[in-house]
C-alpha positions in Angstrom: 20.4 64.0 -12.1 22.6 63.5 -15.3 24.4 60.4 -15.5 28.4 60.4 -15.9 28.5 59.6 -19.9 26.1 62.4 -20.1 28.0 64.7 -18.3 30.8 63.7 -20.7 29.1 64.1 -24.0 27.8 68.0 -22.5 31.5 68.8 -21.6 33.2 67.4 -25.2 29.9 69.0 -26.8 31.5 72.4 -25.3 35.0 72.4 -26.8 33.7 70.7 -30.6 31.3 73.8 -31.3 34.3 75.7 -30.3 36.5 73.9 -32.9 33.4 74.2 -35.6 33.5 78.1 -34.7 37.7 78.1 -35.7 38.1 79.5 -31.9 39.8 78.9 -28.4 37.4 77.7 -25.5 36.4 81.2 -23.4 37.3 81.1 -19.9 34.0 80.6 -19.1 33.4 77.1 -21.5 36.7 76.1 -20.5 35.6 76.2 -16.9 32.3 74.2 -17.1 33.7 71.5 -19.5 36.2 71.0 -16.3 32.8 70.9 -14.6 31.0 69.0 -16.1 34.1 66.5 -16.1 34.6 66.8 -12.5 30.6 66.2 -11.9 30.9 63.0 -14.4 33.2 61.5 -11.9 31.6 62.4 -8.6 28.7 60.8 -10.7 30.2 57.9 -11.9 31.2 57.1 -8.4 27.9 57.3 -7.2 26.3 55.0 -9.6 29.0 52.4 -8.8 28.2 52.8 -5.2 24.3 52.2 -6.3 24.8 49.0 -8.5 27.2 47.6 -5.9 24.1 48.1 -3.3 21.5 46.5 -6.0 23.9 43.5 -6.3 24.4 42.8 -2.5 27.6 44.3 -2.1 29.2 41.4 -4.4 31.7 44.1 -6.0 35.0 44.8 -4.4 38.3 46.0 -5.5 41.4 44.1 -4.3 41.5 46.7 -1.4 37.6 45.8 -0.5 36.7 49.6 -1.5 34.1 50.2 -4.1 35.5 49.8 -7.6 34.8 52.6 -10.3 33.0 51.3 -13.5 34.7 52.2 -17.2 33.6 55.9 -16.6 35.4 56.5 -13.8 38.5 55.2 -14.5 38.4 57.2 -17.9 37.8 60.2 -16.0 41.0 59.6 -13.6 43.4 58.1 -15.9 46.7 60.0 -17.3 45.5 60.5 -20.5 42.4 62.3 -19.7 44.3 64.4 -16.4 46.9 65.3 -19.6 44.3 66.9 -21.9 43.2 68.8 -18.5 46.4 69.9 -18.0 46.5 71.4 -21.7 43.7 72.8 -21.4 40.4 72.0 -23.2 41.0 74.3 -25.7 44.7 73.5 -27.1 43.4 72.6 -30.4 41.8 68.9 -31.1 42.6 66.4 -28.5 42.7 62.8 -27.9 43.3 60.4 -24.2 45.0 57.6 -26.5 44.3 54.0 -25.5 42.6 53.9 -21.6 43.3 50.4 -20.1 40.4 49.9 -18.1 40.9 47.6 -14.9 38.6 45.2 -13.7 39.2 44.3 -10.3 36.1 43.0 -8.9 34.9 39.6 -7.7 31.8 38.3 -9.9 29.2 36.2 -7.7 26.2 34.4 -9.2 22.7 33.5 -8.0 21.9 29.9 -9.2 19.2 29.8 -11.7 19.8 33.2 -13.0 20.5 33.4 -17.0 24.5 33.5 -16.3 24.2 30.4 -14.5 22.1 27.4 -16.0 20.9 25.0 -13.7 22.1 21.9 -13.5 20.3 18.5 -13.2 21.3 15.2 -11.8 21.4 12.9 -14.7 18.6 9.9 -14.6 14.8 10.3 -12.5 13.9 9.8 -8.9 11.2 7.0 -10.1 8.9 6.2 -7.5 9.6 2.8 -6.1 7.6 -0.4 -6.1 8.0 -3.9 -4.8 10.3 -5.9 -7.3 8.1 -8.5 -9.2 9.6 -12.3 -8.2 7.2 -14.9 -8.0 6.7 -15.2 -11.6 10.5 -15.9 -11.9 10.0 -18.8 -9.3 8.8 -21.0 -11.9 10.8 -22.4 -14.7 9.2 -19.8 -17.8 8.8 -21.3 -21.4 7.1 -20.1 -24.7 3.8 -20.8 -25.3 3.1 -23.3 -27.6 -0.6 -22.1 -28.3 -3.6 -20.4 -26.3 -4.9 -22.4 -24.7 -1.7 -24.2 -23.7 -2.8 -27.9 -22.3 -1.1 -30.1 -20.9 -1.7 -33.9 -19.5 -0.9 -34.7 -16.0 -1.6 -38.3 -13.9 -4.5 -37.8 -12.1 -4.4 -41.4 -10.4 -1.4 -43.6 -10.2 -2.2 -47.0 -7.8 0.7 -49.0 -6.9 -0.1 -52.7 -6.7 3.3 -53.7 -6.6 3.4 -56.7 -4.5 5.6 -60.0 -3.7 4.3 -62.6 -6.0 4.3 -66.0 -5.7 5.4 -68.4 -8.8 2.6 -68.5 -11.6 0.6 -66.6 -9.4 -1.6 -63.9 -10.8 0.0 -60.3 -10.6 -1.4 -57.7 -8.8 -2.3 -54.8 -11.5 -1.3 -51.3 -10.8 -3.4 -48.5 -12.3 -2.6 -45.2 -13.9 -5.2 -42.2 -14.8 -4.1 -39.6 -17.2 -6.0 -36.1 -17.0 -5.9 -33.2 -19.5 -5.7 -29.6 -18.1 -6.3 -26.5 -20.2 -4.7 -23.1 -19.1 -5.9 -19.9 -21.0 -3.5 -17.4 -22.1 -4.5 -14.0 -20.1 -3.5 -10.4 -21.2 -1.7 -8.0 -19.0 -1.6 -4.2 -20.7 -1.1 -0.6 -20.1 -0.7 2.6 -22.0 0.9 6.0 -21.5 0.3 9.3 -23.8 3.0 11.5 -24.3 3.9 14.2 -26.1 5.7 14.1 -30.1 7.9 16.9 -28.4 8.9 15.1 -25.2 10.5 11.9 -27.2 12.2 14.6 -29.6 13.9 16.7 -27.1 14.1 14.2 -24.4 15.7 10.9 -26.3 16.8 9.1 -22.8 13.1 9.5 -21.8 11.8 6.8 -23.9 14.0 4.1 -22.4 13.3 5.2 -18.9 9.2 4.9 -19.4 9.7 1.6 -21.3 11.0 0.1 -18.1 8.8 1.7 -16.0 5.5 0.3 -18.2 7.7 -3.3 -18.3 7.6 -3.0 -14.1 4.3 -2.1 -14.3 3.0 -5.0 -16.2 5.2 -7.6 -14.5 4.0 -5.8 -11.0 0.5 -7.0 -12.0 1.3 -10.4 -13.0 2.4 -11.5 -9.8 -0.9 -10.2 -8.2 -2.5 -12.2 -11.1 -0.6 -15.1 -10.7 -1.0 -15.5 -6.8 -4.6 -13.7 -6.1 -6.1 -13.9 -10.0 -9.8 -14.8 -9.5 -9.9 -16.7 -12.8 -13.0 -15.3 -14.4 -11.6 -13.9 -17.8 -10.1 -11.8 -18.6 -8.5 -12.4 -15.0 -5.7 -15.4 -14.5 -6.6 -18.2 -12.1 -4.3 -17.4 -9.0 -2.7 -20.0 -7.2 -4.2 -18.6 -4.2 -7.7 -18.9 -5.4 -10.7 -20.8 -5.5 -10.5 -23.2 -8.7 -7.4 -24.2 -7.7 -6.6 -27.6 -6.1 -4.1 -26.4 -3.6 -3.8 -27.9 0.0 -5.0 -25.3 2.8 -3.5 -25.6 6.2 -5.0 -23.4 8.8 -2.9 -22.6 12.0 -4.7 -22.3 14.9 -4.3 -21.1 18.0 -1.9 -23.4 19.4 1.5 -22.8 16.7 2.5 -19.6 16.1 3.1 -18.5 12.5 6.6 -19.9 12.1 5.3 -23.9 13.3 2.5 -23.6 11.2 4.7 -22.9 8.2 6.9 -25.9 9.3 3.9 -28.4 9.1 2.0 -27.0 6.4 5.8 -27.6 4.5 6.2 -31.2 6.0 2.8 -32.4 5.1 2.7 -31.1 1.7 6.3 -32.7 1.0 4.0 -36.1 2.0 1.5 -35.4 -0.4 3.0 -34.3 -3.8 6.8 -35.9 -2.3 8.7 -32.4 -3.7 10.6 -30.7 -1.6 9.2 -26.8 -0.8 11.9 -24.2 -1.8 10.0 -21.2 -1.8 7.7 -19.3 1.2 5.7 -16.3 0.2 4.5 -14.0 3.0 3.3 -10.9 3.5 5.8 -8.3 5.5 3.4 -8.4 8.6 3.5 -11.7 8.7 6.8 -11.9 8.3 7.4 -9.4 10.9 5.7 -11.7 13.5 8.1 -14.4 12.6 11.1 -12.1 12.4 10.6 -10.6 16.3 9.4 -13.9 18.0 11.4 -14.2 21.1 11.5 -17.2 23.3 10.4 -16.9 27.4 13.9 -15.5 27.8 13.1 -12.5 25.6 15.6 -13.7 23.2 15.1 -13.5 19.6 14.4 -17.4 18.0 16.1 -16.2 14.6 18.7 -13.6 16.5 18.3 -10.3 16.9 18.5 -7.0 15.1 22.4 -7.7 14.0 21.9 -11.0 12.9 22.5 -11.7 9.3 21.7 -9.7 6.2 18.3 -7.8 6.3 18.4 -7.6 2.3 20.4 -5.3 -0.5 20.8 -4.5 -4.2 19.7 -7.7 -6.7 19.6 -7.0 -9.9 21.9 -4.9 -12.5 22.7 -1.5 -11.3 19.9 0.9 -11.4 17.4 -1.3 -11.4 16.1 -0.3 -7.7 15.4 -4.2 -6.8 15.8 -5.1 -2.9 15.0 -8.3 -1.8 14.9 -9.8 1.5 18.6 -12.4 2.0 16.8 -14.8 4.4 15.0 -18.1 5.1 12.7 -20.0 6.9 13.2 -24.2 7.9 15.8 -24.0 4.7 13.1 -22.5 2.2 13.4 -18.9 0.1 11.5 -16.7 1.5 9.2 -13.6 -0.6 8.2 -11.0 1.2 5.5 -9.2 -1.0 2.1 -7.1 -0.5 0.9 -9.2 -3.7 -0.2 -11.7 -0.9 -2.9 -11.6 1.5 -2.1 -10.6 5.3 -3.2 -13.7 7.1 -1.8 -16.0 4.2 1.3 -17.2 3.4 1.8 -19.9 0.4 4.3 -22.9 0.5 5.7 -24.7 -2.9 8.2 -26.3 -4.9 8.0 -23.8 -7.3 11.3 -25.0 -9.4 8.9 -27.9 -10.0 5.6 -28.0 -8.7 4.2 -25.5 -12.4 5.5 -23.2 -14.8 4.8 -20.3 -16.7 4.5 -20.1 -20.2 4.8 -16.5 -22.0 3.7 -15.6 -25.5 6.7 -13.4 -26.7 7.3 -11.9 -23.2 6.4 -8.4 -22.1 6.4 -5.8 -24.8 6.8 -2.1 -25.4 5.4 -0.8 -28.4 4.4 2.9 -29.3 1.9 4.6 -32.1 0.4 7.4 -32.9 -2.7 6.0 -34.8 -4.9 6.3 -31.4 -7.8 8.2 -31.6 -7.0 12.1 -32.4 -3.2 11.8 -31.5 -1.5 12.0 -35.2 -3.3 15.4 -35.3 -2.3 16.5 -31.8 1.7 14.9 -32.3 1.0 12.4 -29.4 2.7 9.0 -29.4 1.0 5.9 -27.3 3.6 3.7 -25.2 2.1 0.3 -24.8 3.6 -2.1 -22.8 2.1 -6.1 -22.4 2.5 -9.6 -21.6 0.2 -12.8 -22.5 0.7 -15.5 -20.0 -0.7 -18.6 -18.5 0.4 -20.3 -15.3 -0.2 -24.4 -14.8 0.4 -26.2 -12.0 1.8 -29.6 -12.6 1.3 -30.8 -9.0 -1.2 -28.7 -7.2 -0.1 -30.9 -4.1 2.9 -29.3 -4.4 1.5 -26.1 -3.0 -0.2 -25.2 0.3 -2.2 -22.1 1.6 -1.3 -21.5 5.4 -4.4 -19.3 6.5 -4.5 -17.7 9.8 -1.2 -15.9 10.4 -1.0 -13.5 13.1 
């Protein structure tokens, strides 16, 4: 079947051969131009019906019939029903200007080429605990690898009451040198020449995420670290003079935390501010309830849970609460079973060459060829612990 515009073109082609010939349309040409006219509407209708169908029925007229494309209101308007009334063959002929109408109501699919997709700005990162204990300490630069410093190992006090021009008791004082290695904490991430160029926000986004990465690591170094290079020694490790308190059977997790506190303020006479536990330890603590089935630290709607820290964006949630008046961290970076106890503010520090640093190049192995830029992202550290008495390991937590 013909479409409408060649219908059209059939029924002018008619009447110009007639003008070429210097003659009047015969009845007969006369009569199928009108034909052909009259077929190029019922046609034009019927592709409009078809294209309507194809596009779900999304195109309606203000009355909710089908609307007629541009050929079919051509067909029907005055101008053309005026040269039909003239006849075809009245010499040469012309519609004038044929406002077409568009009447219809234009629906879109979403991710079709009319419509671009749209994106939420920023990237669903996947989350990770936020990196704290490292922040406990008080964090200074490095003043070389190894850093060293000297620390009483022995301090007798022989003070005494003494009599006139009697001898005086002598106190004694023994000065020890510790030596701390700087350690190295590293990643790297390929990517693409093309991805920085046509993506300029993505090279901020992975420098924070290889910064998290890095620091993520460093608190699993600086409590667990076995020590043997190029691994930190942890505080939570053998090597380190740290007092151990085991719990028992008799306390239950929260007690045991208390006296492991109390007796290591004896020892190393700091104040603990800081409890770091692992959340199904902490869990235990959290639900104890009392014979009456009452909750020792209230129930469910007691008190913060946690929320935001941090700038915005930055994803950190810590847990707002405490335990006997100390901070608590609740982190996976710990064992289960262990919890550690410390005056952190005091009891050691960190000290950082130049912090942790993003750098990228493309002089790795075949990537200047291939247009692929390394992201590197590092720390050197060392941790020292100016009072190991200042810190306690409570084993045994149910």
């Amino acid at each position: 079947m013909a479409s409408s515009a060649r219908l059209i073109e059939r029924s002018v082609a008619i009447q110009r051969q007639a003008e070429e010939e210097g003659r009047e349309l015969t009845p007969e040409e006369r009569a199928e131009a009108k034909g052909l006219l009259d077929q190029a509407a019922d046609q034009q209708e019927i592709e409009d019906r078809i294209a309507e169908l194809n596009r779900g029925g999304s195109v309606r007229n203000a009355e909710g019939s089908s609307e007629g494309g541009p050929g079919d209101q051509f067909v029907k308007s005055a101008g053309y029903k005026s040269i039909l009334a003239k006849g075809l063959g009245s010499g040469n002929w012309s519609t004038g200007q044929v406002e077409l109408e568009t009447k219809t109501v234009l629906t879109s699919t979403p991710g079709t080429a009319v419509v671009q997709s749209g994106y939420e700005s920023g990237i669903a990162s996947i989350l990770s605990e936020p990196p704290t204990v490292a922040d406990l300490f008080p964090n200074r630069p490095a003043p070389g690898n190894p850093v060293k410093f000297v620390a009483e190992s022995t301090a007798t006090n022989a003070a005494a009451a003494t009599a006139e021009a009697a001898a005086k008791p002598e106190s004694a004082l023994v000065f020890s040198e510790t030596t701390e290695p700087v350690r190295k904490v590293a990643t790297i991430l390929p990517i693409s020449d093309e991805m920085l160029e046509d993506a300029p926000q993505i090279a901020a986004y992975l420098n924070e995420r290889l910064s998290l990465f890095v620091r993520t690591t460093e608190e699993a170094q600086i409590l667990l670290g076995s020590g043997t290079a190029p691994n930190l020694q942890g505080i939570v490790a053998t090597g380190r003079s740290i007092g151990t308190y085991a719990r028992g059977t008799v306390d239950d997790n929260a007690l045991a935390i208390f006296k492991a506190a109390n007796g290591t303020r004896g020892s190393s006479f700091l104040n603990p501010d800081v409890v770091v536990i692992n959340p199904s330890n902490w869990q235990a603590i959290r639900t104890a309830k009392d014979s009456q089935g009452q909750y020792y630290g209230g129930g469910p709607f007691y008190g913060p849970y946690g929320g935001p820290q941090g700038p915005a964006g930055s994803n950190r949630f810590e847990v707002n609460e405490s335990l006997w008046g100390m901070k608590v961290i609740v982190t996976s970076s710990i064992t289960v079973g262990t919890a550690l106890v410390g005056a952190f503010s005091q009891g050691g520090a960190v000290w950082r060459k130049g912090g942790v640093t993003v750098e990228a190049t493309n002089s790795h192995s075949t990537y200047f060829a291939s247009d692929i830029t390394t992201l590197r992202a590092e720390s050197r550290f060392a941790l020292g612990l100016f009072r190991p008495s200042a810190f306690v390991a409570v084993t045994g937590l149910s």
